[in-house]
VMD Tcl script that builds the backbone (N, CA, C; Angstrom):
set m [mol new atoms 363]
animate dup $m
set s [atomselect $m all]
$s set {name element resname resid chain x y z} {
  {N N UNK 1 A -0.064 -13.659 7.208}
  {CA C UNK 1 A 1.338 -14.018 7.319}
  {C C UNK 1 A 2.156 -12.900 7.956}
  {N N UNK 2 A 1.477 -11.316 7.862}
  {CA C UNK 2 A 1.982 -10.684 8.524}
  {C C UNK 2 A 1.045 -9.856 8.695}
  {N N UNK 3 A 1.531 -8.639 10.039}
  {CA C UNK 3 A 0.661 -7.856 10.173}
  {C C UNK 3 A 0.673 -6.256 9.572}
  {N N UNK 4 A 1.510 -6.220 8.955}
  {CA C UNK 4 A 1.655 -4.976 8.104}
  {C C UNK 4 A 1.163 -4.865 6.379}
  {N N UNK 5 A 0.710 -3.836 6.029}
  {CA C UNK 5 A 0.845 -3.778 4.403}
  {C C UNK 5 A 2.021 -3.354 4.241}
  {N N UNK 6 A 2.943 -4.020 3.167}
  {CA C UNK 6 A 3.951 -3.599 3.175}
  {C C UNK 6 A 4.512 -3.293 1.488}
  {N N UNK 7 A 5.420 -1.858 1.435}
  {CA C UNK 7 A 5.753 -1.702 0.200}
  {C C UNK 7 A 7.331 -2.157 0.135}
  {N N UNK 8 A 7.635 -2.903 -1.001}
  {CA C UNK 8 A 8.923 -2.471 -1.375}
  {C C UNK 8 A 10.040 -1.477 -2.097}
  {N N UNK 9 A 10.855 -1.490 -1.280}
  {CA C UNK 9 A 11.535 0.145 -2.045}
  {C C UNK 9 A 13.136 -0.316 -2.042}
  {N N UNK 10 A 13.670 0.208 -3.212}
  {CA C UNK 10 A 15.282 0.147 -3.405}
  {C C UNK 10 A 15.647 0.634 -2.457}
  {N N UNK 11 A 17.212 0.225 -1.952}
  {CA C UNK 11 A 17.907 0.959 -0.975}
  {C C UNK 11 A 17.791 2.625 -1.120}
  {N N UNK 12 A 17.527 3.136 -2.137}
  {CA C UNK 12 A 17.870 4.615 -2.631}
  {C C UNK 12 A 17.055 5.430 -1.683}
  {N N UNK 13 A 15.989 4.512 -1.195}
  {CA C UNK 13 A 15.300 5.184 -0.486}
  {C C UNK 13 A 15.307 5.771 1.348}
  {N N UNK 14 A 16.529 5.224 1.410}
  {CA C UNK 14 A 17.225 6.260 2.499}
  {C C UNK 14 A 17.986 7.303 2.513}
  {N N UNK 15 A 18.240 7.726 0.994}
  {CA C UNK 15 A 18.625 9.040 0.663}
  {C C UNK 15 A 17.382 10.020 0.845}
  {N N UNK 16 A 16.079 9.628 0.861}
  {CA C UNK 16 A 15.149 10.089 1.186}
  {C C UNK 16 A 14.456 10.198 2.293}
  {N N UNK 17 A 15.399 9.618 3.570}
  {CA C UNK 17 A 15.244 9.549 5.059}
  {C C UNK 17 A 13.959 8.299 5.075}
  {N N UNK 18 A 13.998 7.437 4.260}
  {CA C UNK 18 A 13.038 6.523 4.422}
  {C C UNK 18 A 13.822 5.483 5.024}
  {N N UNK 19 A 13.668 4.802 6.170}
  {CA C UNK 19 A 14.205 3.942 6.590}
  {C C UNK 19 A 13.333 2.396 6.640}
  {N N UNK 20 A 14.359 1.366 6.721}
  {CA C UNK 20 A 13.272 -0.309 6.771}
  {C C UNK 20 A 12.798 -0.140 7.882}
  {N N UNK 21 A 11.103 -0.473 7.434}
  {CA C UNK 21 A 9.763 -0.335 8.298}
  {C C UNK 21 A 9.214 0.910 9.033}
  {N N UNK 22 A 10.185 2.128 8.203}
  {CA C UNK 22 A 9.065 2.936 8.342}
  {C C UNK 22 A 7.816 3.138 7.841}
  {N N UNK 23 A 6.851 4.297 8.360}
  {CA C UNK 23 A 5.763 4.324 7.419}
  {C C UNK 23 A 5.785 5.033 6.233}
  {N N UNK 24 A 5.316 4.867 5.173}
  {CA C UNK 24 A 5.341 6.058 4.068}
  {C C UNK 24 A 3.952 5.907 3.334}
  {N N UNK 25 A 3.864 7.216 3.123}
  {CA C UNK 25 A 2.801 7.425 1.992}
  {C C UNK 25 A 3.150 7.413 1.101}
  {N N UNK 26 A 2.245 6.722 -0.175}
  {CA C UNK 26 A 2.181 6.288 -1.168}
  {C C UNK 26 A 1.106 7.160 -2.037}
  {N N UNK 27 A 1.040 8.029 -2.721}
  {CA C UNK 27 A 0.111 8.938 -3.671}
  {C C UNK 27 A 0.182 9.130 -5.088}
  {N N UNK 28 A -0.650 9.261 -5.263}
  {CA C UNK 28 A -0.929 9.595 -6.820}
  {C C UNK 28 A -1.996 10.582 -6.804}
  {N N UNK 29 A -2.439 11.606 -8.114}
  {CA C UNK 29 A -3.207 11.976 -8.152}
  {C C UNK 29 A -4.732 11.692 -7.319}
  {N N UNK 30 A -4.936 10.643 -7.926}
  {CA C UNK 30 A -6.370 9.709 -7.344}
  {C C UNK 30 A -6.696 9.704 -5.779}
  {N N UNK 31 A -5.102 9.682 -4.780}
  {CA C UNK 31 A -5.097 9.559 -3.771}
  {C C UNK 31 A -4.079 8.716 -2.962}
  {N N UNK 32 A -4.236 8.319 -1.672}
  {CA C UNK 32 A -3.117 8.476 -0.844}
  {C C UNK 32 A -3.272 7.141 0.295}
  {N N UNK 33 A -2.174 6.299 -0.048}
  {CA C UNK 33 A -2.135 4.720 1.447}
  {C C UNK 33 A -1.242 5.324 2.359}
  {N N UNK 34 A -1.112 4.087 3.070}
  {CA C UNK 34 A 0.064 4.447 4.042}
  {C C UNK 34 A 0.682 2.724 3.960}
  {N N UNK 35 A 1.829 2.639 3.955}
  {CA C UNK 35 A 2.391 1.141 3.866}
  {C C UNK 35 A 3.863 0.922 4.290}
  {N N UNK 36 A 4.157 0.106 5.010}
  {CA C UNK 36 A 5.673 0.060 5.735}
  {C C UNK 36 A 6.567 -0.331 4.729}
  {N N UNK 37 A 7.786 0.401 4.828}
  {CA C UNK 37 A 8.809 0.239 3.839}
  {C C UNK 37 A 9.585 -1.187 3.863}
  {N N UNK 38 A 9.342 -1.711 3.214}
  {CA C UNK 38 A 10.652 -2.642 3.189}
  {C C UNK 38 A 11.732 -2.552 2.347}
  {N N UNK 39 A 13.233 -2.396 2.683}
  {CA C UNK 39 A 14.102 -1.710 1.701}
  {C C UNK 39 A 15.114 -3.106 1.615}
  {N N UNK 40 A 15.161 -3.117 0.462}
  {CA C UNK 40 A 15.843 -4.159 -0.560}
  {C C UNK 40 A 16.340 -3.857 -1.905}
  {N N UNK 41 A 17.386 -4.569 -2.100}
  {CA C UNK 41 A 18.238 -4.538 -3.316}
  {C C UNK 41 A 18.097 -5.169 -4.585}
  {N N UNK 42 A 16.920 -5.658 -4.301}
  {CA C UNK 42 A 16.121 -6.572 -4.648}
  {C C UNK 42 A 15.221 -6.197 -5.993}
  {N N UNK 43 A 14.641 -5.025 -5.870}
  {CA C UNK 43 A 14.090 -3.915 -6.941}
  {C C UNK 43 A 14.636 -3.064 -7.674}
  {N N UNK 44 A 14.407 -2.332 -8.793}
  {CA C UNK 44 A 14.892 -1.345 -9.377}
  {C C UNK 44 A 14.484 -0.536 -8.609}
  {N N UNK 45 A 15.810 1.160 -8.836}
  {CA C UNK 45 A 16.254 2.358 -8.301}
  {C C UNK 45 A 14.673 2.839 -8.714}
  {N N UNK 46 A 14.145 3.740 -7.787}
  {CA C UNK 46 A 12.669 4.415 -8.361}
  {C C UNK 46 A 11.806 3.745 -8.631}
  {N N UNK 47 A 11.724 2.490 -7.686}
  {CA C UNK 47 A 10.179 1.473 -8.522}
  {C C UNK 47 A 10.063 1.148 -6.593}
  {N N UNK 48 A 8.543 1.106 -6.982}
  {CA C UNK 48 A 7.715 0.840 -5.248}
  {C C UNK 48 A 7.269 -0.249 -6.111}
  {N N UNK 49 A 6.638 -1.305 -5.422}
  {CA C UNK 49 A 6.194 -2.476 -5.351}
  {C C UNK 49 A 5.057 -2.647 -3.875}
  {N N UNK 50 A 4.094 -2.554 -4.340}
  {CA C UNK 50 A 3.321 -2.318 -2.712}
  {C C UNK 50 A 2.194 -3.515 -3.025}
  {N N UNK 51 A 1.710 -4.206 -1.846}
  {CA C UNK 51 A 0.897 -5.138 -1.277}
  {C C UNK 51 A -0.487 -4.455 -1.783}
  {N N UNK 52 A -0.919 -5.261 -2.666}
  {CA C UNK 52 A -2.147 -4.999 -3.314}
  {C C UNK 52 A -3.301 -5.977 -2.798}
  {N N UNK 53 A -4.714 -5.134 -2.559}
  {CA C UNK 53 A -6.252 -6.172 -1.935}
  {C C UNK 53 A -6.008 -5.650 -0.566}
  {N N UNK 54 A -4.794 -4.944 0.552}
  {CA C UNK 54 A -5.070 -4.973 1.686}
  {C C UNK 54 A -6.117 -4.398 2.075}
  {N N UNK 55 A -6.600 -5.360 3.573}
  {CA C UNK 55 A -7.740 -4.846 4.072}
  {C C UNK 55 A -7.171 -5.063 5.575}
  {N N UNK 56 A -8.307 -4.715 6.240}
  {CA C UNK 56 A -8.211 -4.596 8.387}
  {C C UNK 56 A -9.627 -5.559 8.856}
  {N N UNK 57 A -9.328 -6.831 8.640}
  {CA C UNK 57 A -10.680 -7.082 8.836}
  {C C UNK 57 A -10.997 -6.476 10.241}
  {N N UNK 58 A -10.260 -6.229 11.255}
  {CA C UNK 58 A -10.609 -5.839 12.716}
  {C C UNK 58 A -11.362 -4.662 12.782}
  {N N UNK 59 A -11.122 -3.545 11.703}
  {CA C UNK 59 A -11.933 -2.273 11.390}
  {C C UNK 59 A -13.057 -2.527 11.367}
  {N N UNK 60 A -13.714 -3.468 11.014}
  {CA C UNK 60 A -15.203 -3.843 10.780}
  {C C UNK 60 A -15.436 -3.071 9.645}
  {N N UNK 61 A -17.154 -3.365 9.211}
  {CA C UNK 61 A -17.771 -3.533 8.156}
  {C C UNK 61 A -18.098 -1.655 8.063}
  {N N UNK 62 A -18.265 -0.620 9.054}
  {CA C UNK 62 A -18.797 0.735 8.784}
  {C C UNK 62 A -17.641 1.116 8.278}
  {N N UNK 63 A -16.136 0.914 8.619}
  {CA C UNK 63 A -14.927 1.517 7.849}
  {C C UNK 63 A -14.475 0.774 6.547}
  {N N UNK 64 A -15.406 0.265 6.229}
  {CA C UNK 64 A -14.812 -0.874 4.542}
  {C C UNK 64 A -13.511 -1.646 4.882}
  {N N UNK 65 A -13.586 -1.944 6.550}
  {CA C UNK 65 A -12.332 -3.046 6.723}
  {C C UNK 65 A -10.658 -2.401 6.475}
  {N N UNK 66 A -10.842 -0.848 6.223}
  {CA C UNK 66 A -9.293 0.259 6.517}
  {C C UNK 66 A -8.984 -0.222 5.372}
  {N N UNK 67 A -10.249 -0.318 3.862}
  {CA C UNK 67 A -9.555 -0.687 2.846}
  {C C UNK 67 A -8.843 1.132 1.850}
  {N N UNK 68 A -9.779 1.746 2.503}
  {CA C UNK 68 A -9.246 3.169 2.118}
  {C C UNK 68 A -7.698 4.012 2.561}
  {N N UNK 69 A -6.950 2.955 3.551}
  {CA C UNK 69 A -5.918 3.575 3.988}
  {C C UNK 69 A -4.965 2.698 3.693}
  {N N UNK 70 A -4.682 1.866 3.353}
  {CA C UNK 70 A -3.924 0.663 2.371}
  {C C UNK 70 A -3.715 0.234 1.299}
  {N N UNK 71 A -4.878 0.118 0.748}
  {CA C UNK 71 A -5.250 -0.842 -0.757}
  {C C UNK 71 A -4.695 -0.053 -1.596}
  {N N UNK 72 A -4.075 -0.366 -2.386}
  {CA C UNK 72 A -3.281 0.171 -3.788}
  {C C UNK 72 A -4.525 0.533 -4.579}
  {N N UNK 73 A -5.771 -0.011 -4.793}
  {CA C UNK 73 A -6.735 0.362 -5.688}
  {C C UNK 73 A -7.347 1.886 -5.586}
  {N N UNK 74 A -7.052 2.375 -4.504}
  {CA C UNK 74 A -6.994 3.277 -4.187}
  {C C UNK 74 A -6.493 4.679 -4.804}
  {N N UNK 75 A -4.922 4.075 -5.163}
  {CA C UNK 75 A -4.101 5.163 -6.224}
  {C C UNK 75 A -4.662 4.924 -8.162}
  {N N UNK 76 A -5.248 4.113 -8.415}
  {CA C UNK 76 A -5.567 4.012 -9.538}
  {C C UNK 76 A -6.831 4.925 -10.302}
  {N N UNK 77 A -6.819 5.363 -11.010}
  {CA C UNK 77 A -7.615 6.080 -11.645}
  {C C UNK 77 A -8.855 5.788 -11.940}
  {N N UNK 78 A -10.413 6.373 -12.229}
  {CA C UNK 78 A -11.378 5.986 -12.295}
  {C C UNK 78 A -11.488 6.182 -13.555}
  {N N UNK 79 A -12.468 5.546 -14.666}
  {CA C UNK 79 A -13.135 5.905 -15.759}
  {C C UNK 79 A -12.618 4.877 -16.891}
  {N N UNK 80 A -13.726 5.104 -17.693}
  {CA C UNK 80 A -13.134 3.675 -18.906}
  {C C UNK 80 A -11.675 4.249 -19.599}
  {N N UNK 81 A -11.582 5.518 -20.001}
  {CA C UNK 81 A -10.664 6.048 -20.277}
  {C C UNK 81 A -8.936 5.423 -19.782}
  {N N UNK 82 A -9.028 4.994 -18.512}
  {CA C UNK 82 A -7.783 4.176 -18.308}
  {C C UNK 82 A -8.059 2.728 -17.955}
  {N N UNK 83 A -9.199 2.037 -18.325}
  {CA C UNK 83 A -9.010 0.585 -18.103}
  {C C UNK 83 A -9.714 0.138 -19.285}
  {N N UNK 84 A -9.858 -1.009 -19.419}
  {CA C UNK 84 A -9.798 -2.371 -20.874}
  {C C UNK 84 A -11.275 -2.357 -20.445}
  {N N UNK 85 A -12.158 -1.983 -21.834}
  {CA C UNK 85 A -13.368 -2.026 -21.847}
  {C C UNK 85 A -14.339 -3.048 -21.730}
  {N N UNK 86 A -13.690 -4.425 -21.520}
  {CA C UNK 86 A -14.313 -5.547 -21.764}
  {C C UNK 86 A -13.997 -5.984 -20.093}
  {N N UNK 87 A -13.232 -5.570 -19.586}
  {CA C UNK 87 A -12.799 -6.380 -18.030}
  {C C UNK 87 A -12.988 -5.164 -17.067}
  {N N UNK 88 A -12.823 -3.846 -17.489}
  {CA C UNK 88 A -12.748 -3.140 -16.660}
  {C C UNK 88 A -11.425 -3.230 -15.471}
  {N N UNK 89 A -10.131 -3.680 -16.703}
  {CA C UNK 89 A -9.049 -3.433 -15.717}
  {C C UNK 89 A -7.805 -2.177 -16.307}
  {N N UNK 90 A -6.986 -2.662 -15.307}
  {CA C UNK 90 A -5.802 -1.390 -16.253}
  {C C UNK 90 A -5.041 -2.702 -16.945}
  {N N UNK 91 A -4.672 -1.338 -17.967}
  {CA C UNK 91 A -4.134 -1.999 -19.422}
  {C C UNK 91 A -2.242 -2.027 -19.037}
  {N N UNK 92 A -1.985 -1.704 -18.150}
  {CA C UNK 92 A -0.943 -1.466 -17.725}
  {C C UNK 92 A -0.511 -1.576 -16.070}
  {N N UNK 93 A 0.793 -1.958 -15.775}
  {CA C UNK 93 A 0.821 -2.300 -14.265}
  {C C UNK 93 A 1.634 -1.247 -13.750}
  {N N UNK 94 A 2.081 -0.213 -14.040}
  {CA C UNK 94 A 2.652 0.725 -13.070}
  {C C UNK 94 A 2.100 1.814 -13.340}
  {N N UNK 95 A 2.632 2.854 -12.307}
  {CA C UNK 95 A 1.713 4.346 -12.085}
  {C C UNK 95 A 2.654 5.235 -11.636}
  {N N UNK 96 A 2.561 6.569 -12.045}
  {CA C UNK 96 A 3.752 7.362 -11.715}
  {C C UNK 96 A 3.309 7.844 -9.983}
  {N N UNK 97 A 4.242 7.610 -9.124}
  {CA C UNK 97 A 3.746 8.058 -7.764}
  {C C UNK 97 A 4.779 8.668 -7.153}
  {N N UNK 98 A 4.333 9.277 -5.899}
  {CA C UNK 98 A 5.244 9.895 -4.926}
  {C C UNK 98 A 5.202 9.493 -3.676}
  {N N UNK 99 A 6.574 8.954 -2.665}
  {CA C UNK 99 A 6.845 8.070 -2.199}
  {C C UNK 99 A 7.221 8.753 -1.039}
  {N N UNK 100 A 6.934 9.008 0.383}
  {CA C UNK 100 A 7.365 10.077 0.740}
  {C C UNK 100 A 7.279 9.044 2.598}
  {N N UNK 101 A 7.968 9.661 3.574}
  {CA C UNK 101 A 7.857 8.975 4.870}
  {C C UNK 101 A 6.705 9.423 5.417}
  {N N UNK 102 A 5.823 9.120 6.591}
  {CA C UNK 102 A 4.400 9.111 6.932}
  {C C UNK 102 A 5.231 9.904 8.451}
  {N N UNK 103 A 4.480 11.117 9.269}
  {CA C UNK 103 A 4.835 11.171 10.070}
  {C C UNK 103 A 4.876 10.059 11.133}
  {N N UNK 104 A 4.891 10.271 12.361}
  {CA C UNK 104 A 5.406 9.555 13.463}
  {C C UNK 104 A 3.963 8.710 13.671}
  {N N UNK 105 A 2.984 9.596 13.785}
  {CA C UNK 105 A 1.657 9.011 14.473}
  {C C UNK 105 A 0.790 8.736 13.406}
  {N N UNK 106 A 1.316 8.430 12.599}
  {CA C UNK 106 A 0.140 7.135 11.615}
  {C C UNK 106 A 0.709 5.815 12.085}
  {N N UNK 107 A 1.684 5.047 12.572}
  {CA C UNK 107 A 1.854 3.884 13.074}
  {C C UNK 107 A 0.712 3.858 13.901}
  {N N UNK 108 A 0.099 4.472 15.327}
  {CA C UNK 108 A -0.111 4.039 16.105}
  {C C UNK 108 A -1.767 4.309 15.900}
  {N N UNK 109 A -1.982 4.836 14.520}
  {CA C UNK 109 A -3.193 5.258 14.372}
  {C C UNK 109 A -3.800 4.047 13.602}
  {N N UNK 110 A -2.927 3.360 12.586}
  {CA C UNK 110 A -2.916 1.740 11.716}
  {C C UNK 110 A -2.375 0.848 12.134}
  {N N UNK 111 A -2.236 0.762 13.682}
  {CA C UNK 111 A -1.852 -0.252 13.949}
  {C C UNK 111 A -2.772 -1.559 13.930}
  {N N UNK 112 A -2.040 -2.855 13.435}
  {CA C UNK 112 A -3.403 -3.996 13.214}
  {C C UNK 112 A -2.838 -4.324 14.398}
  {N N UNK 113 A -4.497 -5.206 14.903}
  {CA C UNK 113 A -4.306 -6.764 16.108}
  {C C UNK 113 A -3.782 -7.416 15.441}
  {N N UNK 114 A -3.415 -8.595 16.255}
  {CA C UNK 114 A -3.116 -9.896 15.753}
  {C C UNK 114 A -4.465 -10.732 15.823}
  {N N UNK 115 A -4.420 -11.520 14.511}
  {CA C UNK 115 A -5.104 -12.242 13.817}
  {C C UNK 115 A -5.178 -13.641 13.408}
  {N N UNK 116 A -5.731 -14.468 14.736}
  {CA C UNK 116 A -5.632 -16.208 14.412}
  {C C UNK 116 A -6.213 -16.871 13.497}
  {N N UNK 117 A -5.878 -17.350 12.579}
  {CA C UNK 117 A -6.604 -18.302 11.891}
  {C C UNK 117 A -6.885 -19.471 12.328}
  {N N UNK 118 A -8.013 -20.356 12.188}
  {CA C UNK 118 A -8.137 -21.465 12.419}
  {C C UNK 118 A -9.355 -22.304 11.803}
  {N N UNK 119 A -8.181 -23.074 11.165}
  {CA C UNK 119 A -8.691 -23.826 9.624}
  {C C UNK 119 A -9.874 -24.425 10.226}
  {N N UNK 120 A -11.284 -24.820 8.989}
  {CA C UNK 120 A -12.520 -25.190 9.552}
  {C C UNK 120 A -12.773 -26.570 9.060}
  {N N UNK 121 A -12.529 -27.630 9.551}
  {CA C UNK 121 A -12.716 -28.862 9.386}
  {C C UNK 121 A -13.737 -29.218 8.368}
}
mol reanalyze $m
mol bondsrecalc $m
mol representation Tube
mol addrep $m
């Protein structure tokens, strides 16, 4: 539906020179996406909301499909210690992170093709 992973961020976040559809990194301890801002009024002050499962199918199968430079699963922690022992998920849906703008040349480094679908009879 689109060609970006995209996070959402409160307006606040142009006090932070983050502007709508720039890039920003997204980190936590665990590690680090990159995802285009979308800024809306829409969210609480200090809360990201980011596109979770993204993948590149165009990357192909030797880069795990650019699931390492997107996917929110990414920032989440490893070990039973933070997930539900019976599902192996988190017991909880937010994560403390740092939200920061991506220089200039990660756009042109993640940039996706465009991508036709066409339903199979």
């Amino acid at each position: 539906m689109y060609p970006w992973p995209l996070c959402e961020i409160n307006e606040d976040a142009k006090e932070h020179g983050i502007g709508h559809g720039d890039w920003v990194y997204i980190e936590t301890p665990k590690g680090r996406i990159t995802q285009k801002a979308y800024i809306s009024s829409g969210i609480l002050r200090r809360v990201v909301a980011e596109d979770t499962f993204w993948t590149l199918p165009e990357k192909g199968e030797e880069s795990l499909y650019g699931v390492l430079e997107h996917n929110f699963n990414v920032l989440i922690p490893d070990g039973l210690e933070h997930t539900d022992g019976m599902f192996g998920v988190l017991p909880y849906r937010g994560l403390i992170c740092k939200v920061y703008k991506a220089p200039k040349n990660v756009k042109e480094r993640t940039r996706v093709k465009s991508v036709t679908y066409t339903p199979q009879s």
